[in-house]
C-alpha positions in Angstrom: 0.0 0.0 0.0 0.9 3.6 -1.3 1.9 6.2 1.8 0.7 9.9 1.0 1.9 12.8 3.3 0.2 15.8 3.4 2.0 18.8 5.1 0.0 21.9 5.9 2.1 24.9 7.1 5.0 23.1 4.8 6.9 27.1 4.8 7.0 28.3 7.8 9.8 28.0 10.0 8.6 24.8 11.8 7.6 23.6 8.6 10.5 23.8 6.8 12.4 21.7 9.1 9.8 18.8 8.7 9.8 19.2 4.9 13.4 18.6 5.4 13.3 15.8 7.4 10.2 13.6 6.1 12.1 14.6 2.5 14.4 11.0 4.3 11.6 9.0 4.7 9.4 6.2 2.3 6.5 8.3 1.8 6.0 7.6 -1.7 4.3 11.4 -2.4 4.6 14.1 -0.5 2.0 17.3 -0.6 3.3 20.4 0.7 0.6 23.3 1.3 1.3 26.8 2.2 -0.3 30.1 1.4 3.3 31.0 0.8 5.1 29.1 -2.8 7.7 26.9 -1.9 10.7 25.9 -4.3 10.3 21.9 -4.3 13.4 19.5 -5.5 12.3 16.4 -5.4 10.0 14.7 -7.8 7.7 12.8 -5.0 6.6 16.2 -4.0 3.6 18.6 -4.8 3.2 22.0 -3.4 -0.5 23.4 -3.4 -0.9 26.8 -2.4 -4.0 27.2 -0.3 -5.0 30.3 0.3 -7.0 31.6 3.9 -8.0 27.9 5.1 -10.3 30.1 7.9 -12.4 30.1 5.0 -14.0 27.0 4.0 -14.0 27.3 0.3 -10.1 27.6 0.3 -10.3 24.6 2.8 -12.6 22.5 -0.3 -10.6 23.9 -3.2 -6.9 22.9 -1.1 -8.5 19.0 -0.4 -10.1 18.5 -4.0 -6.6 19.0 -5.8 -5.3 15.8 -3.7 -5.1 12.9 -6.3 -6.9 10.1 -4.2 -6.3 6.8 -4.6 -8.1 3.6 -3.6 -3.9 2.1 -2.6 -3.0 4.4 -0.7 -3.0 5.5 3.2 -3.0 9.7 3.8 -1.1 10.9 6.7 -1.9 14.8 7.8 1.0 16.9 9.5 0.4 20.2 10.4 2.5 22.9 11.8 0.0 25.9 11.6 -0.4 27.9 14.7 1.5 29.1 16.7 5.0 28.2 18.2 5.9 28.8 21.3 9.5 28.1 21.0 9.7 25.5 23.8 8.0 27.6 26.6 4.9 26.4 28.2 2.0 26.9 27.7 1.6 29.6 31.2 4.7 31.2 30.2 3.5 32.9 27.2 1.3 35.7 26.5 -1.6 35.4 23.7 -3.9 37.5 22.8 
């Protein structure tokens, strides 16, 4: 059976870094979205550029470009939000 990644928040800072790493792994396609473009290198990757996903058109439009197939098993990582560089939770000021 097929492995499919999908990163969401793929370049942001945090992102980035898991591109980079998961880039090393047996995913057999990776898809990258960001509202940002990202460069891609590597021919098991697909960026998708998605827009405002608070709005639930972009959210529909973003999952109907995924190629689905009945082989495969999807895996969702996402690194939008927020970072709080290591600090808890209590320690940090939002708002």
């Amino acid at each position: 059976m097929k492995k499919v990644l999908l990163i969401f928040g793929a370049a942001g800072s945090l992102g980035s870094g898991v591109v980079k790493s998961m880039k090393q792994t047996s995913y057999d396609k990776i898809y990258l979205f960001d509202k940002e473009n990202i460069k891609i290198d590597d021919d098991k990757m697909t960026f998708i550029k998605t827009g405002d996903l608070s709005n639930e058109k972009n959210v529909e439009n973003t999952f109907s470009q995924i190629e689905l197939e009945s082989d495969a098993q999807y895996f969702l990582f996402s690194t939008i939000g927020g970072f709080a560089g290591g600090n808890s939770v209590c320690r940090n000021q939002f708002g």
